[in-house]
N, CA, C and O atoms as CSV, one atom per row, in Angstrom:
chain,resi,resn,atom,element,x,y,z
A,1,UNK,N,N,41.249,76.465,115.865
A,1,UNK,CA,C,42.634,76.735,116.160
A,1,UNK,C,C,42.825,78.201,116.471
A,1,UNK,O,O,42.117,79.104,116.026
A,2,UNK,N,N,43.517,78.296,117.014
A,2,UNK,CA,C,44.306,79.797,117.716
A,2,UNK,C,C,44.773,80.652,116.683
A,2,UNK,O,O,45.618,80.222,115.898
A,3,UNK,N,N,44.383,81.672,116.594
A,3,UNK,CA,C,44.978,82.738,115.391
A,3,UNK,C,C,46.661,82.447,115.546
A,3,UNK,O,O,47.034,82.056,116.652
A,4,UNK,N,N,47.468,82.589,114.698
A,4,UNK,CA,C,48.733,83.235,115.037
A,4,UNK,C,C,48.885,84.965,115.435
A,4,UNK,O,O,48.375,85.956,114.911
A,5,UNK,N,N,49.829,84.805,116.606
A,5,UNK,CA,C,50.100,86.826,117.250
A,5,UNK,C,C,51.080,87.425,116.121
A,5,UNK,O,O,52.154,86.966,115.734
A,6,UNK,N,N,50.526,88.367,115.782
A,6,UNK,CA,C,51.746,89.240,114.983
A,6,UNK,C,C,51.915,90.220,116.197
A,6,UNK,O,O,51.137,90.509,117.106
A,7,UNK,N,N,53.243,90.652,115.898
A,7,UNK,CA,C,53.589,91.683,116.508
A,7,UNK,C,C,52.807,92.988,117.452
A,7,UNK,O,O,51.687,92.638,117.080
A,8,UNK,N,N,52.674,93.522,117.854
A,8,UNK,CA,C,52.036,94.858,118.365
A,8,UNK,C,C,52.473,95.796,117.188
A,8,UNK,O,O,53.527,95.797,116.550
A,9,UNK,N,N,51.416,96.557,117.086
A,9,UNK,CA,C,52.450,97.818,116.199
A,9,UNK,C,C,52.223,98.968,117.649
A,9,UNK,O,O,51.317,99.132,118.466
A,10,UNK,N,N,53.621,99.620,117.405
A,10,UNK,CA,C,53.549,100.672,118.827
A,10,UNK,C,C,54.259,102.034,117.899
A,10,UNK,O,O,55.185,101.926,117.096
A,11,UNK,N,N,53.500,103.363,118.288
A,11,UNK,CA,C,53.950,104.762,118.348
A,11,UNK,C,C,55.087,105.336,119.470
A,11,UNK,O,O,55.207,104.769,120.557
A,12,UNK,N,N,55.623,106.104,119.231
A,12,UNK,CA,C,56.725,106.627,119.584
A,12,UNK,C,C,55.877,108.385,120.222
A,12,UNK,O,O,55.220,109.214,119.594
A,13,UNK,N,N,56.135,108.357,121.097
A,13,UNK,CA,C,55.784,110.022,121.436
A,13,UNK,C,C,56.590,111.110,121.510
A,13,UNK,O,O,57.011,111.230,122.660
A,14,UNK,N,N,56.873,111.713,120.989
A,14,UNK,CA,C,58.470,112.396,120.441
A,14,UNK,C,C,57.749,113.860,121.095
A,14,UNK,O,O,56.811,114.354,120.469
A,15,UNK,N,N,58.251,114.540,122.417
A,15,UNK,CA,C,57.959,115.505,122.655
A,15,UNK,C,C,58.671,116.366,122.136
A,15,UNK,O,O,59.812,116.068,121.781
A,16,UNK,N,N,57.991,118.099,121.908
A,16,UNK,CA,C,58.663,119.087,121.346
A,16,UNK,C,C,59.562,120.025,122.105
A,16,UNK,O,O,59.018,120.900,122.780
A,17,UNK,N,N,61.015,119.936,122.071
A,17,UNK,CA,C,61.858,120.909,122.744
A,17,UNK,C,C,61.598,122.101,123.128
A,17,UNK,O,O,61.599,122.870,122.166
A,18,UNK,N,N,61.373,122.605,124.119
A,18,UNK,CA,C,61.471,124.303,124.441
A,18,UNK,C,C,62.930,124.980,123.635
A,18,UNK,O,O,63.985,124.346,123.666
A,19,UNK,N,N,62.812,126.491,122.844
A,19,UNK,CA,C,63.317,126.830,122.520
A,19,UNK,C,C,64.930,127.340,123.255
A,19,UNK,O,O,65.060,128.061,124.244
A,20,UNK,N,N,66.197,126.625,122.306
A,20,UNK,CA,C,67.623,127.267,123.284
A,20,UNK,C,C,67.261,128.039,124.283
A,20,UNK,O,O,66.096,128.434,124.246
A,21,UNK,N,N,68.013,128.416,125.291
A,21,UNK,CA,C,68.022,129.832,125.695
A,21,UNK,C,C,68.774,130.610,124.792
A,21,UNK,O,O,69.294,130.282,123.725
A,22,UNK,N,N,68.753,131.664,125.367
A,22,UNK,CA,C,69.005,133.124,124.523
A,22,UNK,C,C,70.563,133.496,124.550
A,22,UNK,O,O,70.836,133.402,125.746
A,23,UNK,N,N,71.248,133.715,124.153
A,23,UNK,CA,C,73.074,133.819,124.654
A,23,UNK,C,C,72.978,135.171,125.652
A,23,UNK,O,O,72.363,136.227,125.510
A,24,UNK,N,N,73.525,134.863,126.320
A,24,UNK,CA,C,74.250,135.816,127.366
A,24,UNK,C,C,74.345,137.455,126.365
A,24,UNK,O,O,74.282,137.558,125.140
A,25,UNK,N,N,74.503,138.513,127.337
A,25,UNK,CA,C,74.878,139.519,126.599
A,25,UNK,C,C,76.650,139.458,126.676
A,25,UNK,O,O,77.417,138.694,127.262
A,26,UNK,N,N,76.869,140.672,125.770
A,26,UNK,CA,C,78.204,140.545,125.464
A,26,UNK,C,C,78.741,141.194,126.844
A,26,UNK,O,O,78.022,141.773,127.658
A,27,UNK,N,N,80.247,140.978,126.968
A,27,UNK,CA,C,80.696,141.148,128.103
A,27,UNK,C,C,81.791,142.466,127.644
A,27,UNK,O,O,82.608,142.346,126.731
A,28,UNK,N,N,81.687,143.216,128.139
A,28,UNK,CA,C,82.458,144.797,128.280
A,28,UNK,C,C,83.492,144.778,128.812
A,28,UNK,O,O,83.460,144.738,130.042
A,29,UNK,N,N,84.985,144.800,128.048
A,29,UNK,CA,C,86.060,144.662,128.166
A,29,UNK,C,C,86.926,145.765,128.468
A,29,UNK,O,O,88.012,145.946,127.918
A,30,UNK,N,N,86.213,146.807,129.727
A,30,UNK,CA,C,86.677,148.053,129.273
A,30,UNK,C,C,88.047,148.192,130.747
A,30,UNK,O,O,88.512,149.293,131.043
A,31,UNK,N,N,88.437,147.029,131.398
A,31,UNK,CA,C,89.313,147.560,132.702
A,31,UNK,C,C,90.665,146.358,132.044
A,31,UNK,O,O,91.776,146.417,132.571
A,32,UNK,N,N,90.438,145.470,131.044
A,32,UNK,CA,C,91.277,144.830,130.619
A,32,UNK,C,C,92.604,145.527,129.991
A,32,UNK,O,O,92.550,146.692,129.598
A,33,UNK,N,N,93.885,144.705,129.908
A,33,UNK,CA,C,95.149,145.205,129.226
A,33,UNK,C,C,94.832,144.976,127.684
A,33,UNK,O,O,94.063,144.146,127.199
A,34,UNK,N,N,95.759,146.090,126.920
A,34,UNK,CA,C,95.857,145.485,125.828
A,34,UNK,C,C,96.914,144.505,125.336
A,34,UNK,O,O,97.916,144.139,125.950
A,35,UNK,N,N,96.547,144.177,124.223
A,35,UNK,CA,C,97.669,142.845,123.896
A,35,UNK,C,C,98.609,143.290,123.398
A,35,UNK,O,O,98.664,144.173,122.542
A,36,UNK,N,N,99.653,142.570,124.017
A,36,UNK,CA,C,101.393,143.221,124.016
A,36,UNK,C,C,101.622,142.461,122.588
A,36,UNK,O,O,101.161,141.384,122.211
A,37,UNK,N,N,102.461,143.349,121.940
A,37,UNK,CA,C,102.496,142.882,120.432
A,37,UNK,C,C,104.177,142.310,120.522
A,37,UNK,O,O,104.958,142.839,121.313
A,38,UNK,N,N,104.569,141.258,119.680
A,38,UNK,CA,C,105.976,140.887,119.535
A,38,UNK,C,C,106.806,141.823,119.079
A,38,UNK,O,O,106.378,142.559,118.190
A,39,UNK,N,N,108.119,142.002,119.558
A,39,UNK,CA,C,109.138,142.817,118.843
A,39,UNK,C,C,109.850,142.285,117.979
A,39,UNK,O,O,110.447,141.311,118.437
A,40,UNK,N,N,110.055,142.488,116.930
A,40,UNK,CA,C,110.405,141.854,115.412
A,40,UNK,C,C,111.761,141.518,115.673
A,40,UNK,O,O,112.525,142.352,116.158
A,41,UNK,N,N,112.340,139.653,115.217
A,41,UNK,CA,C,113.157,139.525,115.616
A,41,UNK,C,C,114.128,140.082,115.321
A,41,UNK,O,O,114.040,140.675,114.246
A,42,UNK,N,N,115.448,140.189,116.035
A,42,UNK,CA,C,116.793,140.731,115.368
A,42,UNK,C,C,117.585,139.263,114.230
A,42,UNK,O,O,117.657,138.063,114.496
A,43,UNK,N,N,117.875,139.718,113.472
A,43,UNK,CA,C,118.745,138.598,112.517
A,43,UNK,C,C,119.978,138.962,112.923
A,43,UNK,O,O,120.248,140.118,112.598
A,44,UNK,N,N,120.883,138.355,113.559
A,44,UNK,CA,C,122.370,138.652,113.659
A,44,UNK,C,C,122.853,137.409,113.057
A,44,UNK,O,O,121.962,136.827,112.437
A,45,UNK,N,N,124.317,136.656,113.047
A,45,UNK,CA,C,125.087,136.295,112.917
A,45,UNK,C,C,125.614,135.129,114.338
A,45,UNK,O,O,126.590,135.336,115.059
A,46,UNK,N,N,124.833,134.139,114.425
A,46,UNK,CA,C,125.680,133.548,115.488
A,46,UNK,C,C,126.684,133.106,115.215
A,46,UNK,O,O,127.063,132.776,114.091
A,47,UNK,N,N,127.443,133.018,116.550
A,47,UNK,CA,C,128.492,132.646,116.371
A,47,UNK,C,C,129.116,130.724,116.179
A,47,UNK,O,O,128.930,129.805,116.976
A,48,UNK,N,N,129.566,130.706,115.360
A,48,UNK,CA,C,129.606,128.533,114.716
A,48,UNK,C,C,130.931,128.629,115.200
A,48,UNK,O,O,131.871,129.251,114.705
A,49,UNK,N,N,130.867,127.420,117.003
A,49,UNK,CA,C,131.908,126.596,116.988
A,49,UNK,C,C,132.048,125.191,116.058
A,49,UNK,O,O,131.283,124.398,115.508
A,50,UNK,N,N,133.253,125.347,116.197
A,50,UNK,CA,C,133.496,123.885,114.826
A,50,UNK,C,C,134.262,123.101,116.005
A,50,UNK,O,O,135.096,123.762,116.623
A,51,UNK,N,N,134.104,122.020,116.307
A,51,UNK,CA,C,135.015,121.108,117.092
A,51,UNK,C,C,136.061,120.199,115.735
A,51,UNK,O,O,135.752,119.623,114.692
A,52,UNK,N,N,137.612,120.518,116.570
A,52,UNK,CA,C,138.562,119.999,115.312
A,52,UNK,C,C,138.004,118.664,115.185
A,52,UNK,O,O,137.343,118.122,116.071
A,53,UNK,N,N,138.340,118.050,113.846
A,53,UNK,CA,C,138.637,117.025,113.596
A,53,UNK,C,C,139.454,116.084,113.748
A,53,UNK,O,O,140.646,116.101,113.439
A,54,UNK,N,N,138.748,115.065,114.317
A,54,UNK,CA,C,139.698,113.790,114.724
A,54,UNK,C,C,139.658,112.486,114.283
A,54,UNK,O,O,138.620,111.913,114.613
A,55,UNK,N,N,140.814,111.499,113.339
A,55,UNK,CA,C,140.723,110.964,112.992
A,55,UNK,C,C,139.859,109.165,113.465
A,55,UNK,O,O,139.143,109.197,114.466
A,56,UNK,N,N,139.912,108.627,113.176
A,56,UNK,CA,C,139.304,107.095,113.047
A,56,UNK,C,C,140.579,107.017,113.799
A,56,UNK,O,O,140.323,107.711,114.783
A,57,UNK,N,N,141.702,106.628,113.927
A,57,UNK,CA,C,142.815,106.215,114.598
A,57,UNK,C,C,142.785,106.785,116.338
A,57,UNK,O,O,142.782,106.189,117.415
A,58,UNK,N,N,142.769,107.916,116.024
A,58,UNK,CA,C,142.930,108.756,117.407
A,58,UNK,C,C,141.870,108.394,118.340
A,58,UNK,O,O,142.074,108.365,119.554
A,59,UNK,N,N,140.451,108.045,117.673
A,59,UNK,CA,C,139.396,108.002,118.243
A,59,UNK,C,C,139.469,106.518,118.849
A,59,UNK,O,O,139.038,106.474,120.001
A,60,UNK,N,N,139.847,105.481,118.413
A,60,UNK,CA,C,140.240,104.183,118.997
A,60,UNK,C,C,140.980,103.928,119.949
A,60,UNK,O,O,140.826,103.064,120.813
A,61,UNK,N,N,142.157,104.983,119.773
A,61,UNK,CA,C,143.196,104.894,120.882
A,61,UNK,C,C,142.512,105.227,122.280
A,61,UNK,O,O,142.662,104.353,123.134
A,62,UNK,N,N,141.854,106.250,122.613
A,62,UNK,CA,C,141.387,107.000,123.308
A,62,UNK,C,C,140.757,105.576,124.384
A,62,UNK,O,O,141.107,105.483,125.561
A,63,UNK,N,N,140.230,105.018,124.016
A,63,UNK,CA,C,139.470,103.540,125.138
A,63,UNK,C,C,140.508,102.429,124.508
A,63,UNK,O,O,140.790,102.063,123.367
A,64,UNK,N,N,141.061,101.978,126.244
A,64,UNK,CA,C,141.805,100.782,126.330
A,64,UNK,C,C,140.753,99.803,126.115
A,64,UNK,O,O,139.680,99.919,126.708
A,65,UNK,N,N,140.999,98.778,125.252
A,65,UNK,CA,C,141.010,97.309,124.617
A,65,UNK,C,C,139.510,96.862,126.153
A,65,UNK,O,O,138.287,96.735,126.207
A,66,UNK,N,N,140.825,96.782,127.190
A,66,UNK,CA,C,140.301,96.211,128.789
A,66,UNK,C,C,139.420,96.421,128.472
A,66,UNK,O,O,138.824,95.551,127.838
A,67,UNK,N,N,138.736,97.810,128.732
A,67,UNK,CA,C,137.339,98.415,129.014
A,67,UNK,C,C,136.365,97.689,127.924
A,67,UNK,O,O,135.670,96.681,128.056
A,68,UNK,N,N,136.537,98.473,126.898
A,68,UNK,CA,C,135.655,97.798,125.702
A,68,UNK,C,C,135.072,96.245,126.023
A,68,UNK,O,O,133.910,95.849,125.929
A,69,UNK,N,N,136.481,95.379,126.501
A,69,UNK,CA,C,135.612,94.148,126.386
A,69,UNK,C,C,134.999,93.779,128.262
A,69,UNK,O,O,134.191,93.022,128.800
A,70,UNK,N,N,135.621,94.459,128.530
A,70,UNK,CA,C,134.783,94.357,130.196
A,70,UNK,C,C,133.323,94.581,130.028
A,70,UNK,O,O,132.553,93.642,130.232
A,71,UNK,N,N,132.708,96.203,129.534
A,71,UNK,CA,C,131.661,96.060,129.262
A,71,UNK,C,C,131.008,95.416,128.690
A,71,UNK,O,O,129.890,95.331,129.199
A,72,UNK,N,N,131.189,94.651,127.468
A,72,UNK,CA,C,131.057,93.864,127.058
A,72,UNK,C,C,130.433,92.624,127.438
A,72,UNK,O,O,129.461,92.048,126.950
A,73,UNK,N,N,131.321,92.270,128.586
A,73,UNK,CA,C,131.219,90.974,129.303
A,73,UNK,C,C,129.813,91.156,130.446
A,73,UNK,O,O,128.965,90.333,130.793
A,74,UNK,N,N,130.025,92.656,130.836
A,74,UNK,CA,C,129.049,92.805,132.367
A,74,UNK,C,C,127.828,92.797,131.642
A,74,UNK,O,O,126.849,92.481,132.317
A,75,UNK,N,N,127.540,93.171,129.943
A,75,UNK,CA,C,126.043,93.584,129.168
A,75,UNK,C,C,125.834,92.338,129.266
A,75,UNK,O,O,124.980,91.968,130.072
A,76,UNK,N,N,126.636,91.256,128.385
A,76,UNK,CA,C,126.013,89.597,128.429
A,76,UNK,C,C,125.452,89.328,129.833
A,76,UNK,O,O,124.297,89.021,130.128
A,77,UNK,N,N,126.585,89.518,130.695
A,77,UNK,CA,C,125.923,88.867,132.371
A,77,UNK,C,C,124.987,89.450,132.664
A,77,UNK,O,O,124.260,88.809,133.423
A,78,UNK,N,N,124.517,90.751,132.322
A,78,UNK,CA,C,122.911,91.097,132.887
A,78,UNK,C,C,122.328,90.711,132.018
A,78,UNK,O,O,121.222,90.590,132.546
A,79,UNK,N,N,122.140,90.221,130.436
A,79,UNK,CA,C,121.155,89.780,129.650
A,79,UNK,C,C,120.850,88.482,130.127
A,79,UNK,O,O,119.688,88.120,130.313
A,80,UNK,N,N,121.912,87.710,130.350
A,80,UNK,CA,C,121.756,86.303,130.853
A,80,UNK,C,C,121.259,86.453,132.115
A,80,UNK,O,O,120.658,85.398,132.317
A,81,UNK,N,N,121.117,87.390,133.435
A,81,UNK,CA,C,120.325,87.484,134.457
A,81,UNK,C,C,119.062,87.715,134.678
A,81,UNK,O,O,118.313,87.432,135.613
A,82,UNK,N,N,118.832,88.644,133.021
A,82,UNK,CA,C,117.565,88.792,132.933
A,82,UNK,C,C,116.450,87.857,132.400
A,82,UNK,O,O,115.241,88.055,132.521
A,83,UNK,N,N,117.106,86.706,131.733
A,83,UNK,CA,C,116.841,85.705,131.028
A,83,UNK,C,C,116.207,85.196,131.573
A,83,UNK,O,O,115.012,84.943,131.426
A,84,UNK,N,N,117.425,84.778,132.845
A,84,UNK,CA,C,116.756,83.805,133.729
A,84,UNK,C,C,116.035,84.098,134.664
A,84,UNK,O,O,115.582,83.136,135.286
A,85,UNK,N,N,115.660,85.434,135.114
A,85,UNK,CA,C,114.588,85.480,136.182
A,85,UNK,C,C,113.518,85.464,135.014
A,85,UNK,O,O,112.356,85.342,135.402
A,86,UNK,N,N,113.713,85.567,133.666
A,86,UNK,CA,C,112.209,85.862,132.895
A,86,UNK,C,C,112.115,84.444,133.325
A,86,UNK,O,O,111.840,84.437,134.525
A,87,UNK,N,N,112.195,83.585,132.989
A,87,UNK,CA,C,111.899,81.719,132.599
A,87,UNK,C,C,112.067,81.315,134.192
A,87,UNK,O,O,111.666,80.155,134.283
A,88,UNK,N,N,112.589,81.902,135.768
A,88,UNK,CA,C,112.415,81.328,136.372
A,88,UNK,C,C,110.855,81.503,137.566
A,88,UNK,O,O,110.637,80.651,138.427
């Protein structure tokens, strides 16, 4: 009968890297600007508008009833337009 094959055993040849190169020399910064330093902020005092206060009442009056429910009506009709091109 025929031996059974085991596997091969196999080596790996792992060559040795040539050393980094060498870094660049340093670069001579001598025609450059110097660095502009921040001027320390000023602290003043701004000035606080206050917008008056206006009640819950006043603020209702201001939009007629109409409007409110018109928009209203045109948001449903584009949700329902959008509905239906999704499903058609």
């Amino acid at each position: 009968m025929a031996e059974a094959q085991s596997p091969k055993k196999e080596t790996a040849r792992i060559s040795v890297l040539p050393d980094p190169p060498k870094p660049a020399p340093t670069v001579q910064m001598k025609k450059t600007q110097p660095l502009i330093t921040m001027p320390e902020p000023k602290m003043g005092g701004a000035p606080v508008n206050v917008a008056p206060v206006i009640t819950r009442d006043e603020d209702v009056d201001l939009v007629p009833m109409s409007l409110c429910w018109g928009v209203l009506g045109a948001s449903a009709l584009i949700l329902l337009i959008q509905i239906w091109n999704y499903f058609a």
